[in-house]
C-alpha positions as CSV (number, residue, x, y, z in Angstrom):
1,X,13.0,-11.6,-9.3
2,X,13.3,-7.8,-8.8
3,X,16.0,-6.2,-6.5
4,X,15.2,-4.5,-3.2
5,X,17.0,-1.5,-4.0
6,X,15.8,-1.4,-7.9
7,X,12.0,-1.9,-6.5
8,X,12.8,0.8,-3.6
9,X,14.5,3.3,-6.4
10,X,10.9,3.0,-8.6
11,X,8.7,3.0,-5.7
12,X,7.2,6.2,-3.9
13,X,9.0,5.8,-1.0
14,X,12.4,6.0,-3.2
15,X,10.9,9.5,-5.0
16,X,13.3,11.5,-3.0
17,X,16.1,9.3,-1.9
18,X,19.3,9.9,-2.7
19,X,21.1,7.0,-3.5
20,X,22.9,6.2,0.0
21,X,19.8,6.8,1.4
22,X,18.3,4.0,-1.1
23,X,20.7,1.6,-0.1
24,X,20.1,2.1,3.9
25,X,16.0,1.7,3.1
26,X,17.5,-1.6,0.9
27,X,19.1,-3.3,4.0
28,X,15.8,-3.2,5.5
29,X,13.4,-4.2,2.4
30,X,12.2,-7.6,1.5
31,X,10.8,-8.5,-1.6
32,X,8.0,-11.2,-1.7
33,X,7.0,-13.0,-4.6
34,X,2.9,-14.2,-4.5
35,X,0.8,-16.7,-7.0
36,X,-2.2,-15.6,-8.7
37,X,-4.8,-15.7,-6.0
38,X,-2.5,-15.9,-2.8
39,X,-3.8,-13.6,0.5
40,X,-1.0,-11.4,1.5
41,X,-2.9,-10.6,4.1
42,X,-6.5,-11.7,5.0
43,X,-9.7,-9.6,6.6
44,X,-9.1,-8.6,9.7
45,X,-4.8,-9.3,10.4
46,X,-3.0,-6.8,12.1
47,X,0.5,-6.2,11.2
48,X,3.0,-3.4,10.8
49,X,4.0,-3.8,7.1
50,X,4.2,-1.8,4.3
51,X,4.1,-3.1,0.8
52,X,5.1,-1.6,-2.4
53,X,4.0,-3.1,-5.1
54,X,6.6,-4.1,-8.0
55,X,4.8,-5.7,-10.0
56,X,1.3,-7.6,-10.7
57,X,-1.7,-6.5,-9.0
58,X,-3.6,-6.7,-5.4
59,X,-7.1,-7.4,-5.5
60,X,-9.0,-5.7,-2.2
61,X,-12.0,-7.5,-1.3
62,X,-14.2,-7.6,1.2
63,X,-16.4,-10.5,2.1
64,X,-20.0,-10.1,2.6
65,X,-22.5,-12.9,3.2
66,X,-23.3,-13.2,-0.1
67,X,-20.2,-13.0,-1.9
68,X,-16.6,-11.6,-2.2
69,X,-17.1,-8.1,-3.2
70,X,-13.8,-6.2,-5.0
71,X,-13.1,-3.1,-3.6
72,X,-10.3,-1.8,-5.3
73,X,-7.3,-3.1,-7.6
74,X,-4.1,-1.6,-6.8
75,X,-1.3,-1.3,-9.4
76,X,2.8,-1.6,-9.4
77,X,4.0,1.7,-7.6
78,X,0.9,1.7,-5.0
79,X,1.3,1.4,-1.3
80,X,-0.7,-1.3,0.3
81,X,-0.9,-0.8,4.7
82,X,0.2,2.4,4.7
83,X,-2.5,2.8,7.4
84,X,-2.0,-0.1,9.8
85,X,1.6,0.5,9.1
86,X,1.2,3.7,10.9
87,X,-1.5,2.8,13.5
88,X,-1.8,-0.7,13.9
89,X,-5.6,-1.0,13.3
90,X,-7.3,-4.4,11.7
91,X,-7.5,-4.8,8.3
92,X,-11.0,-3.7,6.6
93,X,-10.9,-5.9,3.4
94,X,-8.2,-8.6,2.8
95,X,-5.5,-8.4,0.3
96,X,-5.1,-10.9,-3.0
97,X,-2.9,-10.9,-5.6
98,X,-4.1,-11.0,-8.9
99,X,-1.8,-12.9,-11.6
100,X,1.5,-13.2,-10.4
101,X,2.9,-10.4,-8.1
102,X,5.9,-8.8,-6.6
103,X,5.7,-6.9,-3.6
104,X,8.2,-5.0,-1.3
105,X,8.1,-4.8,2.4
106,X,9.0,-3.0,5.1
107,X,8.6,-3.0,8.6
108,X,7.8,-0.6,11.1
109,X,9.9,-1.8,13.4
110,X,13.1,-1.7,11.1
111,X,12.0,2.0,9.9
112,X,12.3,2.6,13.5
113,X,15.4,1.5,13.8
114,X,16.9,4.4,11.8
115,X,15.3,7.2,13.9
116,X,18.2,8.2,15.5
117,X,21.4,7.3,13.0
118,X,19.3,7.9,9.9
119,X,16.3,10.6,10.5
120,X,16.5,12.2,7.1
121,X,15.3,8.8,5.7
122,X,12.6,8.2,8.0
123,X,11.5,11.7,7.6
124,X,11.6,10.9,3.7
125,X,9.6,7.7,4.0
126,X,6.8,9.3,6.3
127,X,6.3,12.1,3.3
128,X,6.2,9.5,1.0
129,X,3.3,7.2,2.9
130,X,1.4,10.7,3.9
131,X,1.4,11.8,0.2
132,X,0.1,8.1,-0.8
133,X,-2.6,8.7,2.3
134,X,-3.8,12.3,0.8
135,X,-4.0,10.9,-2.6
136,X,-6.2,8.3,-1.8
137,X,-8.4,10.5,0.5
138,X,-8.5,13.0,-2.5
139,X,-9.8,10.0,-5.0
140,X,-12.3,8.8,-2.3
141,X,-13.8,12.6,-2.0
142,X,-14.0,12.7,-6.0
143,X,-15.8,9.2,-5.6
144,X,-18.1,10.4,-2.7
145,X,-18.9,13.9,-4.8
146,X,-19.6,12.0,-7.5
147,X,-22.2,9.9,-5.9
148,X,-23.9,12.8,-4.4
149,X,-24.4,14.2,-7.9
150,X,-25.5,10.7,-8.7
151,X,-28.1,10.5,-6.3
152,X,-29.4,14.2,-6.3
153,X,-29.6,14.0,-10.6
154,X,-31.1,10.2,-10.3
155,X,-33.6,10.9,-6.9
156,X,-31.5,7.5,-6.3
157,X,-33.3,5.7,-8.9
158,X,-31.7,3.4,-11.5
């Protein structure tokens, strides 16, 4: 099993860290071990984690009358929640692992914790989630362009 403060050093939210600051994001860290097809966290839940994944994958799928469509695979090193982390809003598709995963987590409540005696790390670890966020809006606006180029060439035809 992988060590909160090696997973946090390798993660995005460790990028620009220094090492004391590493160790004060450790304290608050959990790492979570999941089987090959476990929900960490199902359609719909509301919490105020953040995961990290360490290692294995997270399906997210959404489930639609007919079946369980995959949405997206996400990778060691991705954020998982960074949005409901931040806002609190339900979850859109749930969250699976796929083989045997590692995740870290993080609570808002705990980041909050270090507002006043730590800032400089909570200023850190909101760069790091809002880089993550712009990423993933820049990849959905390549997607989205590339489906209007789709549709104009094709006259939506297949």
């Amino acid at each position: 099993m992988t060590t909160a403060i090696d997973a946090l050093r390798s993660s995005p939210l460790g990028a620009e860290l220094t090492p004391s600051e590493s160790g004060v994001l450790a304290e608050l860290v959990r790492v979570k071990t999941l089987a090959d097809g476990e929900v960490l966290l199902p359609e719909g839940a509301r919490d105020a984690l953040l995961h990290i994944i360490v290692s294995g994958q997270i399906r997210v799928v959404k489930d639609t009358v007919h079946r369980r469509a995959l949405l997206h695979t996400l990778e060691p090193g991705d954020l998982v929640g960074e949005l409901s982390f931040m806002d609190d809003v339900p979850r859109y598709a749930a969250l699976v692992a796929s083989g045997a995963t590692e995740v870290l987590s993080l609570e808002r409540a705990d980041l909050e914790t270090l507002i006043e005696r730590e800032p400089r790390v909570v200023y850190k670890v909101m760069r790091a989630i809002m880089r993550v966020a712009h990423r993933v809006q820049r990849r959905l606006s390549l997607q989205m362009r590339d489906l209007e180029n789709y549709l104009y060439l094709t006259g939506g035809k297949t």
